[in-house]
Structure formats: structure tokens, C-alpha cells
N, CA and C atoms as an extended XYZ file, in Angstrom:
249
Properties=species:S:1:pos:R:3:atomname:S:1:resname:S:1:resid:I:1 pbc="F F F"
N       108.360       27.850      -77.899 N   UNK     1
C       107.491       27.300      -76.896 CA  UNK     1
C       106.023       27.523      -77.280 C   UNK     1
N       105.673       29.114      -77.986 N   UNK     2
C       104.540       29.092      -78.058 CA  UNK     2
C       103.940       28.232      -79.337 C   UNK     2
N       105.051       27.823      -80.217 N   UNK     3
C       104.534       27.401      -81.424 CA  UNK     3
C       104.086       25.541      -81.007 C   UNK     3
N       104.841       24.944      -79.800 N   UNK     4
C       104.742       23.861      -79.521 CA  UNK     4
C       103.505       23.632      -78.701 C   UNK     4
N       102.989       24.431      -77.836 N   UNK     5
C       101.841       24.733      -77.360 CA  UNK     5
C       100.978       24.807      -78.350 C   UNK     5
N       101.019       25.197      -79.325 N   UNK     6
C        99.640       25.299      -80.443 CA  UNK     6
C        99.532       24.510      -80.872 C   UNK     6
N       100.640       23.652      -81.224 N   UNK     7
C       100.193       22.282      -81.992 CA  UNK     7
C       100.003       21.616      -80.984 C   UNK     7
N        99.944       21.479      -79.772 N   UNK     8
C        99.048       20.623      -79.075 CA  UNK     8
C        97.591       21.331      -78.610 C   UNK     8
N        97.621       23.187      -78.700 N   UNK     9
C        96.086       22.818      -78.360 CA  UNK     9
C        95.681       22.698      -79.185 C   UNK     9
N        96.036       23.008      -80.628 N   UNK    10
C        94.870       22.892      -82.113 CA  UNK    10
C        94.622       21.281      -82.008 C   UNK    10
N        95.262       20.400      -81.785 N   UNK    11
C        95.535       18.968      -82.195 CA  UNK    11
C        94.374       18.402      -80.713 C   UNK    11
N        94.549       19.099      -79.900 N   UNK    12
C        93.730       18.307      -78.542 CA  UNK    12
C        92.346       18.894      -78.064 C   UNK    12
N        92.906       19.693      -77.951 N   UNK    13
C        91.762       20.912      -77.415 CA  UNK    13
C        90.841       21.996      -78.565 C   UNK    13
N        91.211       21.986      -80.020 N   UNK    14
C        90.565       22.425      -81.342 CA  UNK    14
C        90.415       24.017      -80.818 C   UNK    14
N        91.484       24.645      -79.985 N   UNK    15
C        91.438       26.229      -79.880 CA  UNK    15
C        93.179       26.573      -80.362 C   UNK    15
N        93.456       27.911      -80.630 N   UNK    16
C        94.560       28.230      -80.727 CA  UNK    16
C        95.134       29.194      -79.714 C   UNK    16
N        96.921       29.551      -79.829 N   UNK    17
C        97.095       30.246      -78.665 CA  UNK    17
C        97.462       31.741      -79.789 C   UNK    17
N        96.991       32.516      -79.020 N   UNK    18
C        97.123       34.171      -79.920 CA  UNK    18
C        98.396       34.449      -79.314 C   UNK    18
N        98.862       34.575      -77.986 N   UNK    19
C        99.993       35.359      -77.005 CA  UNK    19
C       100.508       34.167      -75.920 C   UNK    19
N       101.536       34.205      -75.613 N   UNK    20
C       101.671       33.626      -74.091 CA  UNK    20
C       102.925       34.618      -73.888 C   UNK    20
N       102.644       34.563      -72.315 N   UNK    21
C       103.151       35.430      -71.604 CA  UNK    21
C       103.539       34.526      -70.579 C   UNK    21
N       104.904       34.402      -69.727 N   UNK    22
C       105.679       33.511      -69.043 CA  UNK    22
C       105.743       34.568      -67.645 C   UNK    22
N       105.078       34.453      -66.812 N   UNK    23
C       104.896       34.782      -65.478 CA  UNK    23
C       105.308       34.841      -64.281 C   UNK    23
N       106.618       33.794      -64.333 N   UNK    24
C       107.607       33.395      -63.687 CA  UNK    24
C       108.764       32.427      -64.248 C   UNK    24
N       110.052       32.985      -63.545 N   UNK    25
C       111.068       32.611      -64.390 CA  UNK    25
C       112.003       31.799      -63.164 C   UNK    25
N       112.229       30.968      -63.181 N   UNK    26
C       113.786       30.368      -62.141 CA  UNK    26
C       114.577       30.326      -62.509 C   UNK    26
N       115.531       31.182      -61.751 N   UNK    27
C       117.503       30.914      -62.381 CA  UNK    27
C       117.637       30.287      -61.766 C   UNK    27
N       119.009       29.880      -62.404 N   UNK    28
C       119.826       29.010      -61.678 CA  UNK    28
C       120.647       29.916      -60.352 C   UNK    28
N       121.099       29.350      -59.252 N   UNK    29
C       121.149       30.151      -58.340 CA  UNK    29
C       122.458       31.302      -58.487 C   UNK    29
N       123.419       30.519      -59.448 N   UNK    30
C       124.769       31.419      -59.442 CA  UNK    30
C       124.649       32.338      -60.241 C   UNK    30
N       123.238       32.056      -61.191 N   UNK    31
C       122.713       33.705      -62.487 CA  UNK    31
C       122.209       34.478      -61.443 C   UNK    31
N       121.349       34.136      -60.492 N   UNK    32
C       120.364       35.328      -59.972 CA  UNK    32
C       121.474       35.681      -58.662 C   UNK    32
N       122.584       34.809      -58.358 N   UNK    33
C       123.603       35.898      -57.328 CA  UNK    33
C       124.110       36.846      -58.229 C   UNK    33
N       125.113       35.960      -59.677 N   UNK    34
C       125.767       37.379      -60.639 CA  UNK    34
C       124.647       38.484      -60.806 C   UNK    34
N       123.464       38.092      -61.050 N   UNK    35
C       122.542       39.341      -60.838 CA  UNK    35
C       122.825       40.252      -59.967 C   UNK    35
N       122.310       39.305      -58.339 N   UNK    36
C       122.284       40.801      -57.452 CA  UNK    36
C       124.148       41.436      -57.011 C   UNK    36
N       124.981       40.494      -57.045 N   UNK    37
C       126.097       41.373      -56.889 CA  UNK    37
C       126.126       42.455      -58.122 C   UNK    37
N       125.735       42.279      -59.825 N   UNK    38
C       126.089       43.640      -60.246 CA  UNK    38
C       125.167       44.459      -60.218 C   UNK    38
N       123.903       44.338      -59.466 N   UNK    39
C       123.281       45.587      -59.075 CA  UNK    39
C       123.578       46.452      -57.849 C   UNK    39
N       123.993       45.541      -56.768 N   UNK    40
C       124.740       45.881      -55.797 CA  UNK    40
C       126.095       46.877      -55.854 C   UNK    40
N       126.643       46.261      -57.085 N   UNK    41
C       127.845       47.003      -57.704 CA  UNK    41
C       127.832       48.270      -58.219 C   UNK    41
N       126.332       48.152      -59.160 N   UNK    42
C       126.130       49.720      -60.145 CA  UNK    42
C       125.722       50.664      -58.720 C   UNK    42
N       124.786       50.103      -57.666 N   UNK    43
C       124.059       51.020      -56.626 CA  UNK    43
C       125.532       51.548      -55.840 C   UNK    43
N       126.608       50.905      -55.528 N   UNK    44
C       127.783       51.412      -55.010 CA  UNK    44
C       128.439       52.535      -55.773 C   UNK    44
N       128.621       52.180      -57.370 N   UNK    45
C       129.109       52.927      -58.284 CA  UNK    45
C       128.253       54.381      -58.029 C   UNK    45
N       127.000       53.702      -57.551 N   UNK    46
C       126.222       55.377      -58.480 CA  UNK    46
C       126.391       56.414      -56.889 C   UNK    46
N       125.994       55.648      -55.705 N   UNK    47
C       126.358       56.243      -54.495 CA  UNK    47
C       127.461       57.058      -54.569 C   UNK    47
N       128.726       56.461      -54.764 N   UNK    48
C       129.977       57.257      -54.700 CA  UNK    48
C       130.451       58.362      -55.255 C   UNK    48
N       129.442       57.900      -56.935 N   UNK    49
C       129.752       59.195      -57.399 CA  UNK    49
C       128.950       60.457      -56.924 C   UNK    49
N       127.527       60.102      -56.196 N   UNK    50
C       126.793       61.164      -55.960 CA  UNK    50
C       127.733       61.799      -54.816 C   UNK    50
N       127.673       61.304      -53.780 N   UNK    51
C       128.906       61.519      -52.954 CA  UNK    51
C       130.071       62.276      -52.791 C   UNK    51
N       130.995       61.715      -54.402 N   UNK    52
C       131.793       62.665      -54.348 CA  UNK    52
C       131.762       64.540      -54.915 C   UNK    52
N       130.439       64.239      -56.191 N   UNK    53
C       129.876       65.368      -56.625 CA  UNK    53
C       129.194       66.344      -55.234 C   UNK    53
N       129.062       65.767      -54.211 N   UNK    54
C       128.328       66.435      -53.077 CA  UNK    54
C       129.384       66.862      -52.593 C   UNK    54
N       130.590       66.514      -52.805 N   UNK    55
C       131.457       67.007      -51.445 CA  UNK    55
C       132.027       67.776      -52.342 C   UNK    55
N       132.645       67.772      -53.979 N   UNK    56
C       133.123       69.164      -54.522 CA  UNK    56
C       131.973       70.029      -54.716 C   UNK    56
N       130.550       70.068      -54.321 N   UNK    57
C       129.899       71.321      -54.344 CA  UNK    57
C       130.113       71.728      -53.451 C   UNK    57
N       130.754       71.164      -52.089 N   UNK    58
C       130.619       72.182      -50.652 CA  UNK    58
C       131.478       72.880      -51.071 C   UNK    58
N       130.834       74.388      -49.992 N   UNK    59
C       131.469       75.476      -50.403 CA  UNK    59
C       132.515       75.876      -49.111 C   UNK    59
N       133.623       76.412      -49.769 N   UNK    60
C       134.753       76.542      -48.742 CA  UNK    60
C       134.572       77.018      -47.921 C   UNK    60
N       135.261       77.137      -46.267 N   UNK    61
C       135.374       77.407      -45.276 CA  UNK    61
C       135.724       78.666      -45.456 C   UNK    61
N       135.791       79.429      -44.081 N   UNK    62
C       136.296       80.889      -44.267 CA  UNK    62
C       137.950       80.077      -44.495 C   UNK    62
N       138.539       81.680      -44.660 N   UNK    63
C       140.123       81.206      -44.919 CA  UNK    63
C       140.677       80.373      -46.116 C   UNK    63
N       139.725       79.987      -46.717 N   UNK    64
C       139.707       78.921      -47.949 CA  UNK    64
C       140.072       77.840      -47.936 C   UNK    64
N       140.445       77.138      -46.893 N   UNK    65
C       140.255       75.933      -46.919 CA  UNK    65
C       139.643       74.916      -46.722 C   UNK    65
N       139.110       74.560      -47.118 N   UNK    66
C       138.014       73.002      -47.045 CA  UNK    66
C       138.300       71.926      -45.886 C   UNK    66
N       137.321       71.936      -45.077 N   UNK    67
C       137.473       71.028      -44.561 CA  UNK    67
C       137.839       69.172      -45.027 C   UNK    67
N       138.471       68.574      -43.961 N   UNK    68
C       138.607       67.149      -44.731 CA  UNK    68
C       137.409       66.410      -44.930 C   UNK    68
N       137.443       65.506      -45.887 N   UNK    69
C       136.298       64.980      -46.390 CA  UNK    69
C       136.307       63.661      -45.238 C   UNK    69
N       134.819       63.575      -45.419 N   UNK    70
C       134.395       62.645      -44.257 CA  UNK    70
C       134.391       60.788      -45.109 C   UNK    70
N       134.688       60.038      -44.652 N   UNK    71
C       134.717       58.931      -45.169 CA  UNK    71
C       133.784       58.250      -46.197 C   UNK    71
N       133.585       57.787      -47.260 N   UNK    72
C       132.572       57.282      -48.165 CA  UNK    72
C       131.549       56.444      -47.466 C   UNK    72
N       130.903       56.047      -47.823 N   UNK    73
C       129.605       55.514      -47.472 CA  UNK    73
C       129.865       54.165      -47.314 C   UNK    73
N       129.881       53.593      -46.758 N   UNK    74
C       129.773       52.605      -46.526 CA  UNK    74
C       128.781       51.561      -47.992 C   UNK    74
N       129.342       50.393      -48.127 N   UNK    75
C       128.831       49.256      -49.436 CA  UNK    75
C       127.170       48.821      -48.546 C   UNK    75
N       126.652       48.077      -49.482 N   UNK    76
C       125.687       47.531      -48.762 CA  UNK    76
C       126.063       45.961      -48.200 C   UNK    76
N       125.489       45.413      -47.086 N   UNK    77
C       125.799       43.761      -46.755 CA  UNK    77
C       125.394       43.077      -48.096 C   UNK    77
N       126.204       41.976      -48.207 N   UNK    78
C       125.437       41.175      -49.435 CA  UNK    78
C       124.827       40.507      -48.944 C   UNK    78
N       123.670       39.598      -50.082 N   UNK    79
C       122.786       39.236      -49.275 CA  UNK    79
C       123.356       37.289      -49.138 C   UNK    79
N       122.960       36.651      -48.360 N   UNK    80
C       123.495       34.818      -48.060 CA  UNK    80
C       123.156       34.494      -49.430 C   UNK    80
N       123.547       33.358      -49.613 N   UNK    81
C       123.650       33.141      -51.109 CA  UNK    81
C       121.444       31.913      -50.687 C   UNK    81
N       120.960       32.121      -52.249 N   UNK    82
C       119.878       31.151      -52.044 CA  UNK    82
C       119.955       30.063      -51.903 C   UNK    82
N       119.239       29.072      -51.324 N   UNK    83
C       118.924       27.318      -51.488 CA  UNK    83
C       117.578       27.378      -51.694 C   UNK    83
């Protein structure tokens, strides 16, 4: 892209381009959902495990037994798909 840009500004405009930098990008809508569902996915992954590492650090009850573990966390809503 940037090389096609230069031959039109050297050819029109008699300057050259040193850098371009692309500032904004549009997906297509079903790339930027697979996007946010697998970030949605890793943020679930990483929750659960913190989660479960939190509940084998609690420290036992008298008598030694551990109380029951309280239910996982709940996922996040996904979000409506874009138009």
C-alpha cells in the first residue's frame, strides 16, 4: 500500500512517503465477534483459574474439614452481535 501511494505522490504531488501508519481498521463483523468471544473466553479461563487457586489456599476449618466450595463465578453476558 505504501509503495502504491508513492508512486502516486512522487508522480502527482513531486513529495515522497517516508512511513504510513493505518489508524483505523474495519473487520468484517464475524472477525471482530471471533475476536471478542475468544477474549471473553481467555478472561473466563483466567477467572476460574484464579478462583480455584483462591479456594485451595483457604485454610481449613477447625476439625479439618473444609468447608464446601461456593459456586464459580459466573461468565460474562456476551455482547449483541454488530450492524
Amino acid at each position: 500500500m505504501q509503495q502504491r501511494l508513492n508512486l502516486i505522490f512522487e508522480r502527482e504531488l513531486f513529495a515522497r512517503i517516508e512511513a504510513l501508519q493505518i489508524n483505523q481498521v474495519e473487520l468484517p463483523s464475524s472477525f471482530q465477534d471471533a475476536i471478542l468471544e475468544s477474549i471473553s473466553t481467555k478472561q473466563n479461563i483466567t477467572r476460574s483459574m484464579r478462583y480455584k487457586d483462591n479456594m485451595q489456599a483457604r485454610p481449613p476449618r477447625r476439625g479439618g474439614a473444609r468447608p464446601p466450595l461456593p459456586p464459580p463465578p459466573r461468565p460474562h453476558a456476551r455482547r449483541p452481535p454488530r450492524r
